[in-house]
Jmol script that loads the backbone (N, CA, C; Angstrom):
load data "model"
ATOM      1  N   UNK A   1     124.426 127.717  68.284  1.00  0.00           N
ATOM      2  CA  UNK A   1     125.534 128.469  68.820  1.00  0.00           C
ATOM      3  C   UNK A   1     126.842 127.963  68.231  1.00  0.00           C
ATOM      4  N   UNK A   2     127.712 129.006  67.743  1.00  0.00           N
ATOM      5  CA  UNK A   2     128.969 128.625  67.589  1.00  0.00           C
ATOM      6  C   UNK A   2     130.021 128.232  68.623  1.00  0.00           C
ATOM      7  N   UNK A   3     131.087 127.839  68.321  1.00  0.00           N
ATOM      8  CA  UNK A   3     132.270 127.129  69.565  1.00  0.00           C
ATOM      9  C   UNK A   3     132.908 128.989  69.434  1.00  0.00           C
ATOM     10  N   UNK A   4     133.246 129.054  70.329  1.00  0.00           N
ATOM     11  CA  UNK A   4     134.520 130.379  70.577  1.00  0.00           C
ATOM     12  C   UNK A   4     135.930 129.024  70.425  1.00  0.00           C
ATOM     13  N   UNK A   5     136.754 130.244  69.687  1.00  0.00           N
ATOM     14  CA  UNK A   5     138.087 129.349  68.739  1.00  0.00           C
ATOM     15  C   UNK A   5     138.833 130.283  69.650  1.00  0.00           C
ATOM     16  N   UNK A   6     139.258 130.191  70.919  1.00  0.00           N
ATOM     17  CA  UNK A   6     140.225 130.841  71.574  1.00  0.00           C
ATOM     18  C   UNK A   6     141.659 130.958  71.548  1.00  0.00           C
ATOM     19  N   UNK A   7     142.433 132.020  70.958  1.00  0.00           N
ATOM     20  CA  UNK A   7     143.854 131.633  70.808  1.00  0.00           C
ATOM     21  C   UNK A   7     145.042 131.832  71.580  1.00  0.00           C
ATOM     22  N   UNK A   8     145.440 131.933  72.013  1.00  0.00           N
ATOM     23  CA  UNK A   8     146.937 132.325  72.590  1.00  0.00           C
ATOM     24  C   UNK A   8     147.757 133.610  71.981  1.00  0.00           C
ATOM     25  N   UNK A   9     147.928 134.397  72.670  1.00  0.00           N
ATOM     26  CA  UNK A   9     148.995 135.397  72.006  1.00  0.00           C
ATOM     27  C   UNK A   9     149.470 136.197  73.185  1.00  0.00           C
ATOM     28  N   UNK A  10     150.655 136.147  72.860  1.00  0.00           N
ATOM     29  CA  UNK A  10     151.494 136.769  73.891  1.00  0.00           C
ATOM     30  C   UNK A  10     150.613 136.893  75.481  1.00  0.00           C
ATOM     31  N   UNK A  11     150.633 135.951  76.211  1.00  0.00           N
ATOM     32  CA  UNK A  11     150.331 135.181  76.909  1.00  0.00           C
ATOM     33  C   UNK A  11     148.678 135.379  77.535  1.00  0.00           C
ATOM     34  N   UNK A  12     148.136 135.775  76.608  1.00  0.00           N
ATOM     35  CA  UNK A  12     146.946 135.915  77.271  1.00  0.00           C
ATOM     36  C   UNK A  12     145.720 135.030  76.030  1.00  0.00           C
ATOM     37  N   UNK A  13     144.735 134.983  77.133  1.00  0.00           N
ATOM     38  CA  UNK A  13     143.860 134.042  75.686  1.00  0.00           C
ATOM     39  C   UNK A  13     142.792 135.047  74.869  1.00  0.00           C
ATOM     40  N   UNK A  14     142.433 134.992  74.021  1.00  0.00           N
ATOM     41  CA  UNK A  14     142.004 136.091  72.750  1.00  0.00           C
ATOM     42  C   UNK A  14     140.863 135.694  72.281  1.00  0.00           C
ATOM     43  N   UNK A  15     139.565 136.204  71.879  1.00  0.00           N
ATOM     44  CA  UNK A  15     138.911 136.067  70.565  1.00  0.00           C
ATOM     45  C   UNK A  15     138.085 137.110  69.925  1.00  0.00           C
ATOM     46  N   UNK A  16     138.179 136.899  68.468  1.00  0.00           N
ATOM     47  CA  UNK A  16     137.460 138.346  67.903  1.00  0.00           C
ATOM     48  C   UNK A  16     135.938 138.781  68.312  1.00  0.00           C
ATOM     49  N   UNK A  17     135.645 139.744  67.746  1.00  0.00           N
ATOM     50  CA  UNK A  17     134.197 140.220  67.733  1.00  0.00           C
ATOM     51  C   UNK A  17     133.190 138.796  67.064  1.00  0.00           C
ATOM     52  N   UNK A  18     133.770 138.456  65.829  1.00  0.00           N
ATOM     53  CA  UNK A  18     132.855 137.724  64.776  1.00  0.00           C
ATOM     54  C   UNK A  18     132.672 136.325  65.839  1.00  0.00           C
ATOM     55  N   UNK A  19     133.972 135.850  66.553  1.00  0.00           N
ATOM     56  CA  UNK A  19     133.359 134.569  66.894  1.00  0.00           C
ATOM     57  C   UNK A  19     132.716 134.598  68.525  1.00  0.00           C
ATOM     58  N   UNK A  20     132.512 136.386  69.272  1.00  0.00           N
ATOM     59  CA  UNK A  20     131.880 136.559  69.872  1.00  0.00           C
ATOM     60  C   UNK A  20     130.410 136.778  69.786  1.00  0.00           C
ATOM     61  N   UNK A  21     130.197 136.910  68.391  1.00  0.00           N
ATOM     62  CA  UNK A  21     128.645 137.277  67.599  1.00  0.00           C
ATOM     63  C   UNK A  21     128.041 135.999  67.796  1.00  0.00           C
ATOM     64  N   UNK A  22     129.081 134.720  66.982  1.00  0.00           N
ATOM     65  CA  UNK A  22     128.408 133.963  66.544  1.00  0.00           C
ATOM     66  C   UNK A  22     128.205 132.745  67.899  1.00  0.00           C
ATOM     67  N   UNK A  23     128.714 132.727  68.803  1.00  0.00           N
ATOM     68  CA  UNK A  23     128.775 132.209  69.801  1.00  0.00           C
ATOM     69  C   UNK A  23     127.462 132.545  70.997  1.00  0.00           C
ATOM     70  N   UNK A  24     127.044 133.490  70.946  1.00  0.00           N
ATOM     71  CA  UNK A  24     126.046 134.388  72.027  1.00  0.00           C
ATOM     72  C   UNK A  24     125.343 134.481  70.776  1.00  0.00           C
ATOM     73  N   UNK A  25     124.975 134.132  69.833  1.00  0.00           N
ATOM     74  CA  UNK A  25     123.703 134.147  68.555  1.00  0.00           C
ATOM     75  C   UNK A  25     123.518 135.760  68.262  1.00  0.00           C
ATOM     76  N   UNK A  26     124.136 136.290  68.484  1.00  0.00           N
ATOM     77  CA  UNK A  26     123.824 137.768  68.076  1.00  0.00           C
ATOM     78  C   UNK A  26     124.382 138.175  66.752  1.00  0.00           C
ATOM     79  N   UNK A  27     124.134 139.716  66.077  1.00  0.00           N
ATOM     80  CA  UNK A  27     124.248 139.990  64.859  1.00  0.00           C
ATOM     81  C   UNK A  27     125.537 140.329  65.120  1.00  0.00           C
ATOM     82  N   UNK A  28     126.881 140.517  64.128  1.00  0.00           N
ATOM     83  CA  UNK A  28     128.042 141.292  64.745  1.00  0.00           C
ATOM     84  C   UNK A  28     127.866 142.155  64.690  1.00  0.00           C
ATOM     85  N   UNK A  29     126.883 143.184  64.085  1.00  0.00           N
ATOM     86  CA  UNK A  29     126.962 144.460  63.878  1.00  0.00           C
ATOM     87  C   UNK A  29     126.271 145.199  65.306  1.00  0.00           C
ATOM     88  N   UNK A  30     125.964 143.964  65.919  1.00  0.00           N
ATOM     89  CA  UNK A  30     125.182 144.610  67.749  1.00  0.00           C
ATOM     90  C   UNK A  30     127.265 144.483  68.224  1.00  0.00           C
ATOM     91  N   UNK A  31     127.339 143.607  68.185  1.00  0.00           N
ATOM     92  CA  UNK A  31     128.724 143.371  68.968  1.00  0.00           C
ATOM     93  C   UNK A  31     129.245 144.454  68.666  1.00  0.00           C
ATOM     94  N   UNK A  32     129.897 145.300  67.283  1.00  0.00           N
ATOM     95  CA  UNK A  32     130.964 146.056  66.930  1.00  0.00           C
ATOM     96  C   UNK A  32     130.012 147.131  67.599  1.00  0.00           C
ATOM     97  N   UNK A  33     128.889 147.691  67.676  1.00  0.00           N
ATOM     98  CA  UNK A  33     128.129 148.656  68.356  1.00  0.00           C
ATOM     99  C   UNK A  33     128.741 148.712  69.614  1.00  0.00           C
ATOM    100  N   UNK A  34     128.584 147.168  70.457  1.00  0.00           N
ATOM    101  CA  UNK A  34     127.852 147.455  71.870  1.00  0.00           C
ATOM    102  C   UNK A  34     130.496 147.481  72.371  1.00  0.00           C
ATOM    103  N   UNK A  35     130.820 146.998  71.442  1.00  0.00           N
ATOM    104  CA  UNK A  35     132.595 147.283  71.740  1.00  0.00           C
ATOM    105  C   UNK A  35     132.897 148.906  71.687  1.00  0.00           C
ATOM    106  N   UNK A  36     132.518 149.669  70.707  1.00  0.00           N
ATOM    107  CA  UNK A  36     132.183 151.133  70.107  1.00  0.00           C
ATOM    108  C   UNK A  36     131.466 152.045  71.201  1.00  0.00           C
ATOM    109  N   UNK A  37     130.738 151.310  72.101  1.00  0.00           N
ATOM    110  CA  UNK A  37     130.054 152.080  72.806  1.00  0.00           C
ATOM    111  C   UNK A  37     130.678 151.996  73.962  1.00  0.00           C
ATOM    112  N   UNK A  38     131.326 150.732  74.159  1.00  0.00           N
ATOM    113  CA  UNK A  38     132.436 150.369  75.472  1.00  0.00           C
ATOM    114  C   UNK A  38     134.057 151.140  75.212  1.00  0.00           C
ATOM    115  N   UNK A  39     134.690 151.586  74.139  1.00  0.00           N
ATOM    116  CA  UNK A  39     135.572 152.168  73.766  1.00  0.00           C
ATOM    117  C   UNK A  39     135.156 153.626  74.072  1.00  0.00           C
ATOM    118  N   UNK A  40     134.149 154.533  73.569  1.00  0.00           N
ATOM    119  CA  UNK A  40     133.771 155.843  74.093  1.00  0.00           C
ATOM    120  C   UNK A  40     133.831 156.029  75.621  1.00  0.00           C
ATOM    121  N   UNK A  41     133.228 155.220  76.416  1.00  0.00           N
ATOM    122  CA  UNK A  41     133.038 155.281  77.629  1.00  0.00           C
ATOM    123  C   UNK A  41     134.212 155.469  78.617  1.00  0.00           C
ATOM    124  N   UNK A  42     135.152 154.686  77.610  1.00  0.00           N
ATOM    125  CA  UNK A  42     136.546 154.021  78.583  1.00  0.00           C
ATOM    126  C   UNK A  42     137.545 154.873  78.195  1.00  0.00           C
ATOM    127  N   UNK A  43     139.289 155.394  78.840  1.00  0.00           N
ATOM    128  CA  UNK A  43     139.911 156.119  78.632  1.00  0.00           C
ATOM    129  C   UNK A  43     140.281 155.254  77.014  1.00  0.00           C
ATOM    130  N   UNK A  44     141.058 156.313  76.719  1.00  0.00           N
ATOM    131  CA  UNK A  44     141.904 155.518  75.490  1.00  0.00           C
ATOM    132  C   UNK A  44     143.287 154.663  75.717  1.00  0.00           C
ATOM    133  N   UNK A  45     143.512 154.972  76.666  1.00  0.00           N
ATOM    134  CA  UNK A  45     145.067 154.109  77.148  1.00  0.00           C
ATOM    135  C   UNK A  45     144.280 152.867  77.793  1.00  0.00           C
ATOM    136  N   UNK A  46     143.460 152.656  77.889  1.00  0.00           N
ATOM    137  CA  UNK A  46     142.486 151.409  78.646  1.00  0.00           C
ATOM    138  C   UNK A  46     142.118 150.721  77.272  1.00  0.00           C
ATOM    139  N   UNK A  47     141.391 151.160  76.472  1.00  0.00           N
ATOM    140  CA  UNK A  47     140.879 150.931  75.524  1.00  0.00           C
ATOM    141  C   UNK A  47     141.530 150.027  74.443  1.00  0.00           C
ATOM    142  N   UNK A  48     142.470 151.244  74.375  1.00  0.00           N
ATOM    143  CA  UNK A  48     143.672 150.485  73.137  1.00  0.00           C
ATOM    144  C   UNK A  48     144.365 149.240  73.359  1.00  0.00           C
ATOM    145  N   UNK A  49     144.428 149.193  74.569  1.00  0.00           N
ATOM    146  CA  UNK A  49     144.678 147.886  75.255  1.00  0.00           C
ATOM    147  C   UNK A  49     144.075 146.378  75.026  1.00  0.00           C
ATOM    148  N   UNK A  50     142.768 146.748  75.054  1.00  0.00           N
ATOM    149  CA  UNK A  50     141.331 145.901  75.044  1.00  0.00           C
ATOM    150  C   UNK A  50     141.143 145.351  73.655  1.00  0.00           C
ATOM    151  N   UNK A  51     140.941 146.101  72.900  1.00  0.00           N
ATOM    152  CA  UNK A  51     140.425 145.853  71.381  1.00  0.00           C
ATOM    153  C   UNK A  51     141.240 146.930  70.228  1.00  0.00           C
ATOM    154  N   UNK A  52     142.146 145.940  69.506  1.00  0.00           N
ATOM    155  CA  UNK A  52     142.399 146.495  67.967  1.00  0.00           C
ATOM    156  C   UNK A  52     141.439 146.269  66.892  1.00  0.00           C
ATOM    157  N   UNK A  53     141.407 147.291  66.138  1.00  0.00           N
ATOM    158  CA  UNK A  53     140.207 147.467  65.113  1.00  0.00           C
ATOM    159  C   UNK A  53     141.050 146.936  63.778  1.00  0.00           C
ATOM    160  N   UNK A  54     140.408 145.768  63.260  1.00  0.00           N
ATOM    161  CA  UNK A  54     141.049 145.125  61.938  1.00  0.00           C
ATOM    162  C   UNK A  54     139.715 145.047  61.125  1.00  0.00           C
ATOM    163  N   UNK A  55     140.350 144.009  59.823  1.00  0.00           N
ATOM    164  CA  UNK A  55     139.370 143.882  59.040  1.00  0.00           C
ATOM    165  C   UNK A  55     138.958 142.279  58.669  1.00  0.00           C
ATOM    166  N   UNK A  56     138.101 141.991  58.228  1.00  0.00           N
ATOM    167  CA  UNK A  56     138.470 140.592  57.134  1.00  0.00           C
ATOM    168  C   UNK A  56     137.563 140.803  55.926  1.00  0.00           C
ATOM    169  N   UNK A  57     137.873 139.961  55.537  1.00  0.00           N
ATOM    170  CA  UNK A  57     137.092 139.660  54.497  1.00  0.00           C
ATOM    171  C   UNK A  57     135.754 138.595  54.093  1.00  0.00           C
ATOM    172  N   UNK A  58     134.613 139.732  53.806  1.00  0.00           N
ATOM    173  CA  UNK A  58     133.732 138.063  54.241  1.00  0.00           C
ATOM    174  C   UNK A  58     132.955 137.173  53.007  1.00  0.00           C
ATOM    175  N   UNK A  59     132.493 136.557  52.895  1.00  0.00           N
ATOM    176  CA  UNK A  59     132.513 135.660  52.091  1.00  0.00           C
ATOM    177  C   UNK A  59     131.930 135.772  50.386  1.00  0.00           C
ATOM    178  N   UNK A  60     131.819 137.291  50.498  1.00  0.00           N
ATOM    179  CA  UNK A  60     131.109 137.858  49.108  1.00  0.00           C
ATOM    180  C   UNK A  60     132.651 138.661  48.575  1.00  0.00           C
ATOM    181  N   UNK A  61     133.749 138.867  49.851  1.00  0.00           N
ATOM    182  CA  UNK A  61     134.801 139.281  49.184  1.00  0.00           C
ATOM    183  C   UNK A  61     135.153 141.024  49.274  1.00  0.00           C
ATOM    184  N   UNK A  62     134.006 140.984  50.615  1.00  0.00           N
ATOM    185  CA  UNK A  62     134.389 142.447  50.931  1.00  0.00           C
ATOM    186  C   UNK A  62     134.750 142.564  52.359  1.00  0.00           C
ATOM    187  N   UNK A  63     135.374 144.033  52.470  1.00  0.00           N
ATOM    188  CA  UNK A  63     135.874 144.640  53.308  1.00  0.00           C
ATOM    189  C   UNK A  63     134.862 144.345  55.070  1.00  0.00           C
ATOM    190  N   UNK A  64     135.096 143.650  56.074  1.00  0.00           N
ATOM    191  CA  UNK A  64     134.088 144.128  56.922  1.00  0.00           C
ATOM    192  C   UNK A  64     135.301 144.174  58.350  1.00  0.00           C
ATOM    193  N   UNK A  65     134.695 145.495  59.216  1.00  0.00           N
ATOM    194  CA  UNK A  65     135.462 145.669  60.277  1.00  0.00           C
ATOM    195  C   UNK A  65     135.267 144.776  61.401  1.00  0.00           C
ATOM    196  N   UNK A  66     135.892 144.583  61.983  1.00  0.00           N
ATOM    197  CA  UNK A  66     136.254 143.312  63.464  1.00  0.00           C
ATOM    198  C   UNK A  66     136.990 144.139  64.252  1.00  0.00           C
ATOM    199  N   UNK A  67     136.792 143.445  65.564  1.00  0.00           N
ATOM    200  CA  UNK A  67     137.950 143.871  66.766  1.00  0.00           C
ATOM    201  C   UNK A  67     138.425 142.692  67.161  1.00  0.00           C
ATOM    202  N   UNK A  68     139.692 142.753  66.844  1.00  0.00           N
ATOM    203  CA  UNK A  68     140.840 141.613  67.516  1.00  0.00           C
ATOM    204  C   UNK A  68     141.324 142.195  69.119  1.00  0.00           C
ATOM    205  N   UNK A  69     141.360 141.158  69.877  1.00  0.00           N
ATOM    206  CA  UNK A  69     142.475 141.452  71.400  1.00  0.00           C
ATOM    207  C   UNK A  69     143.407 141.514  71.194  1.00  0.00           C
ATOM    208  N   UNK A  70     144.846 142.390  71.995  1.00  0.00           N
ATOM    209  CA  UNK A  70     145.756 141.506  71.756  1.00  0.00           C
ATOM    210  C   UNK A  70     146.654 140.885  70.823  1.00  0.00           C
ATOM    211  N   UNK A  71     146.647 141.663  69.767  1.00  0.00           N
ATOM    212  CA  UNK A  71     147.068 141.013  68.500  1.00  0.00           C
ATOM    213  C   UNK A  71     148.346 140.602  68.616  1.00  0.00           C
TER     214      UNK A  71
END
end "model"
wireframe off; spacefill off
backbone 0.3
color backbone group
């Protein structure tokens, strides 16, 4: 299991999808599913709130999508 790297931002505490994957041993691509499936469900003024959709870059140097809190 990974550590969750929790951050601070504008006063609330934060962490992405990737270090929610790697923390609970799951694939991220269940996480960005099972956030995707929690965003449909929920209004959008709730939602948008919850999770911004970013990117990074992963270690082959490509594009992969994440959800940040809170940014």
């Amino acid at each position: 299991m990974h550590e969750i790297i929790l951050t601070q931002s504008h006063d609330h505490v934060t962490a992405d999808s990737l270090m929610i994957a790697g923390h609970f041993g799951k694939q991220h691509k269940h996480v960005i599913d099972a956030i995707e499936n929690l965003i449909a469900q929920t209004s959008a003024e709730i939602s948008a709130n919850l999770f911004i959709e970013s990117s990074y870059l992963d270690s082959y140097g490509r594009s992969q999508e994440i959800y940040r809190d809170w940014e």
